[in-house]
C-alpha positions as CSV (number, residue, x, y, z in Angstrom):
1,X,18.3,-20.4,42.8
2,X,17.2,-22.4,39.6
3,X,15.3,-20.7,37.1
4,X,12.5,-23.8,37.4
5,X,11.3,-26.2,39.9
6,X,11.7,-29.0,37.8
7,X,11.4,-30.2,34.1
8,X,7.4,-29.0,33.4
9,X,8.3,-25.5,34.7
10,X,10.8,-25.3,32.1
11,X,8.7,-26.7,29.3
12,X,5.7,-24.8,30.7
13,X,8.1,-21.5,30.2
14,X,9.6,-22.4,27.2
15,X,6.0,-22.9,25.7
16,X,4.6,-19.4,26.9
17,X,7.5,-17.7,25.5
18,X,7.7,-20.0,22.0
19,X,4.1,-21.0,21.5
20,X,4.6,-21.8,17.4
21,X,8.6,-22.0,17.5
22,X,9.8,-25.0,16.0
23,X,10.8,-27.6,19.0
24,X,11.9,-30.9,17.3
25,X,12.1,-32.1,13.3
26,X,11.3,-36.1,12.9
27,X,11.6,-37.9,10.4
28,X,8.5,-39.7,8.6
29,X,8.4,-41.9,5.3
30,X,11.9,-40.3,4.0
31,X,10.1,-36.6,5.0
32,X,11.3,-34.4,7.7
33,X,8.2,-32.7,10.0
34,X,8.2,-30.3,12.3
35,X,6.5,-29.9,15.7
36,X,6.1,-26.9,17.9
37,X,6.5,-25.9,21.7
38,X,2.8,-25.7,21.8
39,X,2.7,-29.3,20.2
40,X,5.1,-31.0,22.3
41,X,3.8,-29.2,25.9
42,X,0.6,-30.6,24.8
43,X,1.8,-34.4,23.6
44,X,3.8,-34.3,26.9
45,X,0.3,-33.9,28.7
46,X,-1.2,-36.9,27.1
47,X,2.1,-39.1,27.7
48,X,1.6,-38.2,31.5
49,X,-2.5,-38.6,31.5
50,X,-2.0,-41.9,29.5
51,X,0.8,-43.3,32.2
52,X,-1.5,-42.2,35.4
53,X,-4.4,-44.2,33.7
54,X,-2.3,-47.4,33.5
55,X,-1.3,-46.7,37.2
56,X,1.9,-44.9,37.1
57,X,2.4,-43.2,40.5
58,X,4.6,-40.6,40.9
59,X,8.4,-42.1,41.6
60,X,7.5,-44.9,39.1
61,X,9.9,-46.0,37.7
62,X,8.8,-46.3,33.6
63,X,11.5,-47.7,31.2
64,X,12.0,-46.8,27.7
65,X,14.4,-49.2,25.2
66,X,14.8,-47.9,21.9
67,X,17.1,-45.7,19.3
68,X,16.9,-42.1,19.5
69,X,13.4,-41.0,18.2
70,X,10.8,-38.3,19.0
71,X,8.6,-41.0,20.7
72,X,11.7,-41.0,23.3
73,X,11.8,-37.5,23.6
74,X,7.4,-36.9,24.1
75,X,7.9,-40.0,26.3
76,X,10.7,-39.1,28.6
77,X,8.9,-36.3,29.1
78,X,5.6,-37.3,29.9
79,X,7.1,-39.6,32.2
80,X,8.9,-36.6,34.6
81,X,6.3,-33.9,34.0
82,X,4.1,-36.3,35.9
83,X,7.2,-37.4,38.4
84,X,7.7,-40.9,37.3
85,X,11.4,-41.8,36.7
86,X,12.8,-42.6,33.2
87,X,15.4,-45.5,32.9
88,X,16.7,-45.2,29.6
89,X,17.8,-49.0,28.3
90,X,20.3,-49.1,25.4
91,X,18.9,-50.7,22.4
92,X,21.8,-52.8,21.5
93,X,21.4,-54.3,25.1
94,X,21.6,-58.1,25.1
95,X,18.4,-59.9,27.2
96,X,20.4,-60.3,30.1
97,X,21.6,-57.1,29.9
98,X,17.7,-55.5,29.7
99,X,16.7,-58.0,32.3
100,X,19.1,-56.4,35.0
101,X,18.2,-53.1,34.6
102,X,14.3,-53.9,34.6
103,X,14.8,-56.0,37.1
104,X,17.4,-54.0,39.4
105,X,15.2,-50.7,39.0
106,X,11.8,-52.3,39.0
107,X,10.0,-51.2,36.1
108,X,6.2,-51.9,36.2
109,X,5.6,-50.0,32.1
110,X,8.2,-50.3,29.6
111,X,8.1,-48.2,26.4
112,X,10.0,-50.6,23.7
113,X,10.7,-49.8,20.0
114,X,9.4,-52.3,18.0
115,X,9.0,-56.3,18.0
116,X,12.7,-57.3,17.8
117,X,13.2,-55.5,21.1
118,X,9.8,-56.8,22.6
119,X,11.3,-60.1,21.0
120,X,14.5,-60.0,23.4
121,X,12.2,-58.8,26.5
122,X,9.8,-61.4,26.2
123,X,12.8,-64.0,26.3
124,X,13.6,-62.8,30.4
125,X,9.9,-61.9,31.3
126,X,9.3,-64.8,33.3
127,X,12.3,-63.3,35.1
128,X,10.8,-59.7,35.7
129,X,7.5,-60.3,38.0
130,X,7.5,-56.7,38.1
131,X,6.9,-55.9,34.9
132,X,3.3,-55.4,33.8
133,X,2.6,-53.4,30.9
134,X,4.7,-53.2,27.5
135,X,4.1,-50.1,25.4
136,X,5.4,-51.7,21.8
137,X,5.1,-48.3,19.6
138,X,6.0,-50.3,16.4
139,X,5.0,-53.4,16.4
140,X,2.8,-56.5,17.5
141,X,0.4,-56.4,20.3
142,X,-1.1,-59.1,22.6
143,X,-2.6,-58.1,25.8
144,X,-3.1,-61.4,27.0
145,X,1.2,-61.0,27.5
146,X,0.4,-57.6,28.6
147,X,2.0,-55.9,25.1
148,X,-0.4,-52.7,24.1
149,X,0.0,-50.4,21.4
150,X,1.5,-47.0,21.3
151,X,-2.0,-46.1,20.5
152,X,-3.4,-48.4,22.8
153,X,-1.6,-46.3,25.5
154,X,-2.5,-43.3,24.6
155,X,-6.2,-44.2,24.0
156,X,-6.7,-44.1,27.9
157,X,-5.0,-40.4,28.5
158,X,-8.6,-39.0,28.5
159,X,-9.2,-41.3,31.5
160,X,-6.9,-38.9,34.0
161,X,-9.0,-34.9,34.4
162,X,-7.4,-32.2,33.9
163,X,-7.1,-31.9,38.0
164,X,-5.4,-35.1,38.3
165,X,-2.9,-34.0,36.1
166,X,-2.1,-30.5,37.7
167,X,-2.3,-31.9,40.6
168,X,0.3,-34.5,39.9
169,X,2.6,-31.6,38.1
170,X,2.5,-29.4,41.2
171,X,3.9,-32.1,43.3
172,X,7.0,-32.9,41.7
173,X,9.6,-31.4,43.5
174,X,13.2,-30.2,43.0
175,X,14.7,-33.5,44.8
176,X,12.4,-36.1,43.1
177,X,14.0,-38.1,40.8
178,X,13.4,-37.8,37.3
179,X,15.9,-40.3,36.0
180,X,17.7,-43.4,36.8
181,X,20.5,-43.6,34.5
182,X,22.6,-47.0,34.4
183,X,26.3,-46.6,33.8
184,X,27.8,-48.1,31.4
185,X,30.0,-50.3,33.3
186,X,33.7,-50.1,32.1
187,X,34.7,-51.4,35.6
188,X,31.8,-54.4,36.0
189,X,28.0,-54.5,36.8
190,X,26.4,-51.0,35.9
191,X,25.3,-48.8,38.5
192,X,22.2,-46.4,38.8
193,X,22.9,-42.8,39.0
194,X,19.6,-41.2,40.5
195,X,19.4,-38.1,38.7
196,X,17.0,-35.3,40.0
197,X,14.5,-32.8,38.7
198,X,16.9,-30.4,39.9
199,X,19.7,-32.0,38.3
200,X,18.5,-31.7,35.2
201,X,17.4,-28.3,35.0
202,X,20.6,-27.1,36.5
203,X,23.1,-29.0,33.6
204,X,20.3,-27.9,31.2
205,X,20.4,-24.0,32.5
206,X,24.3,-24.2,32.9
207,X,25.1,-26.0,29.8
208,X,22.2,-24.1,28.0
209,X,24.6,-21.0,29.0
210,X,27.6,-22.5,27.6
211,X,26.6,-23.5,24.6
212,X,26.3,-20.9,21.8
213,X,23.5,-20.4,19.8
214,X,20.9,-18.0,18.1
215,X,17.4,-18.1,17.5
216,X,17.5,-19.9,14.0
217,X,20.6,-22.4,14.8
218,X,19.3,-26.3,15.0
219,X,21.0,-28.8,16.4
220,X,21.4,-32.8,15.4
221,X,21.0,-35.3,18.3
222,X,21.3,-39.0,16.6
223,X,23.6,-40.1,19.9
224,X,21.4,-42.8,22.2
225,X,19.2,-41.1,24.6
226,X,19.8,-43.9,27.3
227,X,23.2,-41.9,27.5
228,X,22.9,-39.1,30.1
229,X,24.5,-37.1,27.2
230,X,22.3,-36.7,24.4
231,X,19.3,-36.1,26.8
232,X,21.0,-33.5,28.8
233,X,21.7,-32.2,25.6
234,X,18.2,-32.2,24.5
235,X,17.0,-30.3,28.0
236,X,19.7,-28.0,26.9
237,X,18.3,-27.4,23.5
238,X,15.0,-26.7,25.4
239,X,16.3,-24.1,27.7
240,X,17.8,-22.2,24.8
241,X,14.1,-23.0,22.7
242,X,16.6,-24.2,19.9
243,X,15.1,-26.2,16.9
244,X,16.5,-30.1,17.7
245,X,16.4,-32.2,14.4
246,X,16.1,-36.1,16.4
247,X,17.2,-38.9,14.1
248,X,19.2,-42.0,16.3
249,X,19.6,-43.6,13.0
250,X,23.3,-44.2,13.6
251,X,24.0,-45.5,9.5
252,X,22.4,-43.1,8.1
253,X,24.3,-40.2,9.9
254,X,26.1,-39.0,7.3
255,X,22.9,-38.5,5.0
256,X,20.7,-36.9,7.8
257,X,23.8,-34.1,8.3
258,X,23.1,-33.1,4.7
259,X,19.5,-33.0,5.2
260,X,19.2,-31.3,8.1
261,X,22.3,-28.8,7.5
262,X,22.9,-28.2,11.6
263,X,24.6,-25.0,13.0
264,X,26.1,-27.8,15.8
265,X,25.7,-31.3,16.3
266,X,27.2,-33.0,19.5
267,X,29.2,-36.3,19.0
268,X,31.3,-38.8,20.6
269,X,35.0,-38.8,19.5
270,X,35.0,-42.2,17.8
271,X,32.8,-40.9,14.9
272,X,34.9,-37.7,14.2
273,X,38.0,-40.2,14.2
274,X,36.4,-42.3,12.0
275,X,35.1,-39.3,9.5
276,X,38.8,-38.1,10.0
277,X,40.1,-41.7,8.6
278,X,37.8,-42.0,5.6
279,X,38.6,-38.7,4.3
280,X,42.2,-39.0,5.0
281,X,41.6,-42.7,3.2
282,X,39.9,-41.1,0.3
283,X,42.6,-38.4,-0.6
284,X,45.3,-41.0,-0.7
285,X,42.8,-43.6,-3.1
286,X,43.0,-40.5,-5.4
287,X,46.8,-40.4,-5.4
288,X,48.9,-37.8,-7.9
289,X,48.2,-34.6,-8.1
290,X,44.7,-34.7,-5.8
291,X,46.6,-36.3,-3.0
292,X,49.3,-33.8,-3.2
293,X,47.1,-30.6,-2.9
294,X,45.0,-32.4,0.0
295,X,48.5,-32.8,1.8
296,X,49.1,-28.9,0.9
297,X,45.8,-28.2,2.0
298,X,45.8,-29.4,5.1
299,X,49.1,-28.5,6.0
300,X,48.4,-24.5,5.5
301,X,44.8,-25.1,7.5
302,X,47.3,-26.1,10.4
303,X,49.7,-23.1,10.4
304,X,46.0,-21.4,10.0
305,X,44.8,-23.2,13.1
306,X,47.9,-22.5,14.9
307,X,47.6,-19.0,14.5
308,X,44.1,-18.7,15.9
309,X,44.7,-21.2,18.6
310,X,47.3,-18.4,19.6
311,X,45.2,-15.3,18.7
312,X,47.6,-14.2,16.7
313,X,47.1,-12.1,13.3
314,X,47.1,-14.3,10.2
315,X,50.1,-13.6,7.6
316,X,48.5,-12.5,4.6
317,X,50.6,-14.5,2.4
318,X,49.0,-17.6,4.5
319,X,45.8,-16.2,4.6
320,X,45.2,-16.2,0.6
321,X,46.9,-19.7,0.2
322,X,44.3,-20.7,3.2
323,X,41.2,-19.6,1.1
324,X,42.5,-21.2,-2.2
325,X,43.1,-24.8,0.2
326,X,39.3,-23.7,1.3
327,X,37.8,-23.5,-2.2
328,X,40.4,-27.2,-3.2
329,X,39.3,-28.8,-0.2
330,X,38.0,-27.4,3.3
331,X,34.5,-26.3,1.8
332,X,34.1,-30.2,0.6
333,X,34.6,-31.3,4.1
334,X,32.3,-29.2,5.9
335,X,29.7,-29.8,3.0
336,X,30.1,-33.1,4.6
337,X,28.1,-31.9,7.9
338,X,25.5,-30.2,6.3
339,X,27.4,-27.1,5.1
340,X,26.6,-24.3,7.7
341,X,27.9,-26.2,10.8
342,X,28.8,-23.3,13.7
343,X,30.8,-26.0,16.2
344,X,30.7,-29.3,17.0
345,X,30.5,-30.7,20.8
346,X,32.5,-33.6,21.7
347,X,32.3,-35.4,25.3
348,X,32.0,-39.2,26.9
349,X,35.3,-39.8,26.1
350,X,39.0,-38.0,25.1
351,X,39.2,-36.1,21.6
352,X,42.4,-37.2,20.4
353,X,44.1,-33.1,19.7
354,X,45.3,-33.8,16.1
355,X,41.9,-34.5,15.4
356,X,40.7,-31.5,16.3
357,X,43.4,-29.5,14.4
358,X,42.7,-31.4,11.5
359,X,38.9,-30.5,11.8
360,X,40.0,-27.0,12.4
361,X,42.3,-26.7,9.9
362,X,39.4,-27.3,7.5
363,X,37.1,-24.7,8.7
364,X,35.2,-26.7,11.6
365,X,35.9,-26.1,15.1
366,X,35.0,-28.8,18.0
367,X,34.3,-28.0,21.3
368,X,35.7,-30.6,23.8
369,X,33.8,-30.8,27.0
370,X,33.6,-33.2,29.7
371,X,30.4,-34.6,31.8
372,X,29.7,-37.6,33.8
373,X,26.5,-40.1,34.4
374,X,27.1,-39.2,37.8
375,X,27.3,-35.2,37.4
376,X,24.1,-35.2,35.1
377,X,26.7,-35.3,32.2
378,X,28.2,-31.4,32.3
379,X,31.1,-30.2,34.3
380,X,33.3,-28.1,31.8
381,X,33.0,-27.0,27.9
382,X,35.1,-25.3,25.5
383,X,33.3,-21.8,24.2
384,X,33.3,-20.8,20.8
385,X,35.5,-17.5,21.9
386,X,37.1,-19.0,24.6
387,X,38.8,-22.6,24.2
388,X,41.8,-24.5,24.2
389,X,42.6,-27.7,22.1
390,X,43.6,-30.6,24.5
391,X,41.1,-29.3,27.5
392,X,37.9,-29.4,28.6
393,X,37.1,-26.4,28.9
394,X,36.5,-23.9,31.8
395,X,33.6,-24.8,34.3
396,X,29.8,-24.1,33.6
397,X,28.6,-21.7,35.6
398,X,27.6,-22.7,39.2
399,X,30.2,-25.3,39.0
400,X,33.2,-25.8,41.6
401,X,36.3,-27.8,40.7
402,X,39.1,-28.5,42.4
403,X,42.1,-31.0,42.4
404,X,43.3,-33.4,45.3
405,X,46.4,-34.2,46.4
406,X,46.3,-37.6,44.1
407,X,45.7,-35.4,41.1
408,X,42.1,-36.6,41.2
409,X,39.0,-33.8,39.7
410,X,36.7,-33.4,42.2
411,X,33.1,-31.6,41.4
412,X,30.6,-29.8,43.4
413,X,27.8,-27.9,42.0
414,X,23.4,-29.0,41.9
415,X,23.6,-31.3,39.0
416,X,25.5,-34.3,41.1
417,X,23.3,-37.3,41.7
418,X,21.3,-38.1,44.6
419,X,23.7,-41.2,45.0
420,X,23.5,-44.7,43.2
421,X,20.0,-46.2,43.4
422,X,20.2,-49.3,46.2
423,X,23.9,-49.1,46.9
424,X,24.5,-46.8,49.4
425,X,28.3,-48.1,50.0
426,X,29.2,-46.9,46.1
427,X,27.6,-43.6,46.8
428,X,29.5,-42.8,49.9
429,X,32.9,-43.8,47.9
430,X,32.0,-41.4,45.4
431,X,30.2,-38.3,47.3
432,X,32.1,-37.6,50.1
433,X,31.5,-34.3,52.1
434,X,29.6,-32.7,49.2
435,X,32.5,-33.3,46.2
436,X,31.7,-35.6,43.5
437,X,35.1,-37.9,43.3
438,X,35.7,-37.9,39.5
439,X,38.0,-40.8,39.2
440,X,39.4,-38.4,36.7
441,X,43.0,-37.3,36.7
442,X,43.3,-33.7,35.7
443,X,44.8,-30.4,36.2
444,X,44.0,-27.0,35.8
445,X,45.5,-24.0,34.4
446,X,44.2,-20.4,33.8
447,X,40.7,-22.0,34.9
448,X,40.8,-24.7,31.9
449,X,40.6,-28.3,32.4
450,X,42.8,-30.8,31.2
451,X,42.1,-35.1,31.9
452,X,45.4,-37.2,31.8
453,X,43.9,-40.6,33.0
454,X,41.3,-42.5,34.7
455,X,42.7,-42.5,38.3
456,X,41.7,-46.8,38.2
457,X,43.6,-47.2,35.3
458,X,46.9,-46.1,36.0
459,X,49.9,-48.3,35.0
460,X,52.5,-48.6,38.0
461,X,55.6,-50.8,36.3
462,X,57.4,-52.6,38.0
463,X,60.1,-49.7,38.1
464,X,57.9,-47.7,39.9
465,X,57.1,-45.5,37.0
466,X,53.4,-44.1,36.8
467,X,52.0,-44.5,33.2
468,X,48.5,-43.0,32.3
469,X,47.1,-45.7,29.3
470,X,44.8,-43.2,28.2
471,X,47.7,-41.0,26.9
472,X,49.5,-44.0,25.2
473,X,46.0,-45.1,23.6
474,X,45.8,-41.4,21.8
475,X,49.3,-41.4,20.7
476,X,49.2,-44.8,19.2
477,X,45.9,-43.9,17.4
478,X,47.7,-41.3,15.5
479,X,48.7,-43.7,13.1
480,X,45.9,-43.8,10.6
481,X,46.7,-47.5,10.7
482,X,45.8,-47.7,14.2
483,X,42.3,-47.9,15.1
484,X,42.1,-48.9,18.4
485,X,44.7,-49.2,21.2
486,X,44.8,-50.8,25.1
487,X,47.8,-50.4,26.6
488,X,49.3,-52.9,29.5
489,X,51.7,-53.3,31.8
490,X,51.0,-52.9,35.5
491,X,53.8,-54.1,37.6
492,X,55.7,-55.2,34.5
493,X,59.0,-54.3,33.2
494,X,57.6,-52.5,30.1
495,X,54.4,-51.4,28.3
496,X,52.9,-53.4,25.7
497,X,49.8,-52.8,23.8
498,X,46.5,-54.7,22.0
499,X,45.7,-52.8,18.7
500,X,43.5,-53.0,16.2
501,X,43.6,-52.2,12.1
502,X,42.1,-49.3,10.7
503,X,39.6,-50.8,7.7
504,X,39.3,-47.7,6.4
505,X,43.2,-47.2,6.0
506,X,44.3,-50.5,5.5
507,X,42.3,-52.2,2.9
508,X,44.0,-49.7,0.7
509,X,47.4,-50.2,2.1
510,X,46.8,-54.3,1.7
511,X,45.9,-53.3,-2.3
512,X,48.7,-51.5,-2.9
513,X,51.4,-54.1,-1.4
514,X,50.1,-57.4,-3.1
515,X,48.1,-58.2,-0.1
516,X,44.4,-57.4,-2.2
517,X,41.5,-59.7,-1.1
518,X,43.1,-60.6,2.5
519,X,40.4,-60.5,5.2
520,X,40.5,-58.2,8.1
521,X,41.6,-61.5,10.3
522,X,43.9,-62.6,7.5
523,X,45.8,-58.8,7.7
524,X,46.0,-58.9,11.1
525,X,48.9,-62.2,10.8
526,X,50.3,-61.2,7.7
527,X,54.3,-60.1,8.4
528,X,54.1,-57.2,6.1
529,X,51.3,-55.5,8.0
530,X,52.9,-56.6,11.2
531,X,56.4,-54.5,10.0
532,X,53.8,-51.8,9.4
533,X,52.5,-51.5,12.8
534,X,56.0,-52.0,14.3
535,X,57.1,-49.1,12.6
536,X,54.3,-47.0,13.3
537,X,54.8,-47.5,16.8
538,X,58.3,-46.9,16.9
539,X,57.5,-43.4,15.2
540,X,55.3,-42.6,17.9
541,X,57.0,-43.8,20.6
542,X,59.2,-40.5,20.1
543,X,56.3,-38.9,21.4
544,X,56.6,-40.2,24.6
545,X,59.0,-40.5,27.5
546,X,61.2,-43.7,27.4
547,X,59.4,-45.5,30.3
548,X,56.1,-45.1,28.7
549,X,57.3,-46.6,25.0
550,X,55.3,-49.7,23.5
551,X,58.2,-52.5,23.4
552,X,56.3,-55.1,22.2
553,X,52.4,-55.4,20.6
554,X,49.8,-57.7,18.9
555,X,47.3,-57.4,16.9
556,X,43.6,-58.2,17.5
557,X,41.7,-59.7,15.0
558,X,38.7,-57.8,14.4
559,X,38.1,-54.2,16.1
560,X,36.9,-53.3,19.1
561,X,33.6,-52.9,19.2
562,X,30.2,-52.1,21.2
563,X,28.5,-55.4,20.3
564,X,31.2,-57.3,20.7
565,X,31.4,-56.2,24.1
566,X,35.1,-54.3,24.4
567,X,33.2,-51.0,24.0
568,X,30.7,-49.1,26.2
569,X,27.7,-47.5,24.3
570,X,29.3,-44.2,24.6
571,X,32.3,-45.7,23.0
572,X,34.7,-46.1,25.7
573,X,37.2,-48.7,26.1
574,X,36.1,-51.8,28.7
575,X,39.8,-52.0,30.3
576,X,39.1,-55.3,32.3
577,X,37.1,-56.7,29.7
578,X,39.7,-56.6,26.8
579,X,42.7,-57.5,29.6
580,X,40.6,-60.6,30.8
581,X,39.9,-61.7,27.1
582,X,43.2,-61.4,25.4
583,X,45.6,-61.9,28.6
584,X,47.2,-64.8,27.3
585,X,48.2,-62.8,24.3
586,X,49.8,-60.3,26.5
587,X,51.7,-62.7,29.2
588,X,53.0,-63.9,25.6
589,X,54.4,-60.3,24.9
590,X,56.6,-60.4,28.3
């Protein structure tokens, strides 16, 4: 049985038993406010009153395309307390890209962010007949284009009684949809994972159960709401009536973890590798005797971090030289995060493991875990007194997973979709007799869950050998040189591999070996850095087993990123998309 029917029960409860808690800190003018339970149950209400007056009926869908903000929290839900259907829309989505979702789900309201998003809407609208109203909460209005204010929208809520509205909440059922959340589309044209009331509420109560926290903690969400992640996060949050501090200013990260000081802040893997290379970057700028005591540092916080991993005793001998690498170094680090971080949460895509010893061994733990859009974004997480580096995690509670015969996850528990809105043939490829089919391959040991490799990406050489990319892609980014990696090879005689430079790392490296000035595109042809790479990769490829070894490589020039298109939002690699748009560089490498 869930605890509530669907997503106003569980505000409704959380409200009753919080009234004046703190639910959500927002930024305003460079000040940081603070809204209660009470506050946001009652801004909810208007949201929903306001959407019924502009003639949102329930199963509606109502889009919302902007950054993470607390105007995409009241509105998300405003829109399901009522039982209209949020569609999230990225807000680094090119026009076309906006146009197929709008168009494919058939949005009558959109909520936008301001006028350079109503700007790149307004360039498709004669291409979305469905589209009606535009909610611009920043920006220009013109109601002769249909384009009303955030006030504007609001100013009708008093239109819809007080019965209308109960009314409407009663109905919404455990089966209606409260989301339609477009994947991200590694593999070609997104798909619409209809998510469910009950969905929700079940990742929210199982992840909620997962996640540890106390009455005080706050947590940081800055990752995009369109992302199944973050907002499953943020139902979470509201299941445990933990303080969420809601900034999706993604460049200003770094400043609002020292404002808001969180107790645990969820993130994708790319940013902790890229916090891991600008430290590591730093030390070495400072060379002598500061670069020597970082090295020292950080190698007794990973005989530390071994130890615990183990849960054996710590030596004392390496327990005093650990607090002296603590008060040198570590403390500066997690000062870094705010200062009083408990645990960090990492999912939508594989935590590399020497990252998270090198975050451990400096006094910060991260919690892998591992979601999909498909299984409202929570299967498995590491707990804080229960975890293993290179997993997932055990299963939340409620959750069944098992392994097939192909070595493929498969999932069954309440928080898998309803099926893929208007393609009935993905849906029956994916759900089949109740099991959510991953496309993960896994194994599991002592209950913990470890992903080697999307099953559709797997490298068959023409030896017959099965590679998993994935696996080579986290080895080769080991090299703080390396910042991103896409191996090749199916049905070829050996394994090559696209990489990209590491600014962070190599703009120093350039300095120091007469290269000083060369521009990322310039460093990426230059012999000296190519030697470099080559010999990086022929260190690592002792790591691996000779049929997986990189024989030959090239460098990109410029990373991979998610504007220029080789990236999902959630920062996963587009396979096909990198293949089809350097494949003449890698027919070259055979």
């Amino acid at each position: 049985m869930l605890p509530h029917r669907n997503i106003h029960e569980l505000l409704q409860a959380i409200r009753e038993a919080n009234p004046e808690k703190e639910a959500y800190r927002f930024k305003r003018h460079d000040l940081w406010r603070g809204i209660t339970w009470t506050e946001v149950a009652d801004r909810t209400a208007e949201v929903s009153r306001a959407l019924m007056a502009w003639g949102a009926a329930k199963g509606d869908r109502v889009g919302v395309l902007s950054v993470t903000s607390i105007e995409w929290v009241l509105a998300d839900l405003g829109i399901v307390s009522c039982g209209c259907v949020t569609v999230g829309i990225y807000p680094n989505n090119t026009a076309a890209d906006c146009k197929y979702v709008l168009d494919h789900a058939g949005i009558e309201i959109l909520i936008l962010e301001n006028d350079a998003q109503l700007e790149k809407i307004l360039s498709v609208r004669d291409q979305l007949p469905a589209l009606k109203t535009i909610v611009n909460v920043g920006g220009e209005t013109d109601s002769s284009l249909g384009v009303f204010g955030w006030d504007d929208f609001l100013s009708r809520a008093s239109e819809t009684s007080d019965r209308d509205l109960e009314a409407r909440q009663d109905s919404v059922e455990p089966d209606d949809l409260c989301a339609l959340v477009y994947t991200s589309g590694t593999t070609g044209v997104p798909k619409g994972a209809m998510i469910t009331q009950a969905n929700m509420v079940f990742s929210a109560w199982s992840a909620g159960g997962a996640i540890y926290h106390e009455p005080h903690f706050v947590v940081l969400i800055f990752l995009p709401l369109a992302h199944v992640f973050a907002r499953m996060l943020i139902y979470a949050s509201m299941h445990n009536a933990t303080t969420a501090a809601i900034d999706g200013d993604i460049n200003a990260v770094a400043q609002t973890l020292k404002e808001v000081r969180p107790h645990y802040v969820p993130c994708v893997p790319r940013v902790f590798e890229k916090v891991h290379d600008k430290i590591r970057a730093s030390a070495q700028a400072s060379g002598g005797l500061k670069a020597g005591l970082f090295e020292w540092s950080i190698g007794i916080g990973l005989q530390v971090s071994r130890f615990k991993q183990a849960k054996d005793p710590i030596p004392l001998w390496l327990a005093l030289r650990n607090r002296i690498a603590d008060l040198l170094v570590f403390r500066k680090v997690r000062a870094a995060f705010g200062g009083r971080l408990v645990f960090a949460i990492s999912g939508s895509a594989p935590l590399n493991r020497d990252i998270a010893e090198f975050f451990h061994a400096c006094g910060m733990l991260i919690l892998e875990g591992i979601g999909m859009t498909e299984n409202t974004s929570f299967s498995n997480v590491n707990r804080i007194d229960n975890n293993r580096f290179g997993t997932v995690g055990p299963a939340g509670e409620g959750i069944e997973i098992k392994i097939a015969e192909d070595g493929e996850v498969l999932i069954r528990a309440p928080n898998v979709m309803a099926g893929y809105y208007r393609n009935e043939e993905a849906t029956r490829e994916t759900i089949v007799d109740g099991w959510l089919h991953t496309g993960d391959i896994g194994e599991l040991e002592d209950g913990f869950l470890k992903i080697t490799d999307r099953k559709k990406d797997l490298i068959i050489t023409a030896g017959g050998k099965n590679v998993a990319p994935q696996h080579l892609e986290q080895v080769l980014k080991r090299s703080p040189y390396i910042s991103q990696a896409a191996a090749y090879g199916d049905k070829r005689k050996y394994i090559t591999a696209l990489v990209t430079l590491d600014q962070e790392t190599i703009v120093p490296w350039a300095q120091e070996n007469g290269l000083a000035g060369k521009t990322y595109e310039e460093l990426a042809t230059e012999q000296a850095v190519q030697d470099l790479i080559e010999t990086e990769i022929e260190r690592l490829n002792g790591q691996l087993a000779r049929y997986e070894t990189i024989k030959r490589f090239w460098i990109v020039p410029g990373d991979f990123s998610v504007d220029g298109g080789e990236l999902t939002a959630s920062m996963k690699l587009k396979r096909r998309v990198v293949v089809d748009r350097y494949l003449d560089k890698l027919d070259a490498l055979y």
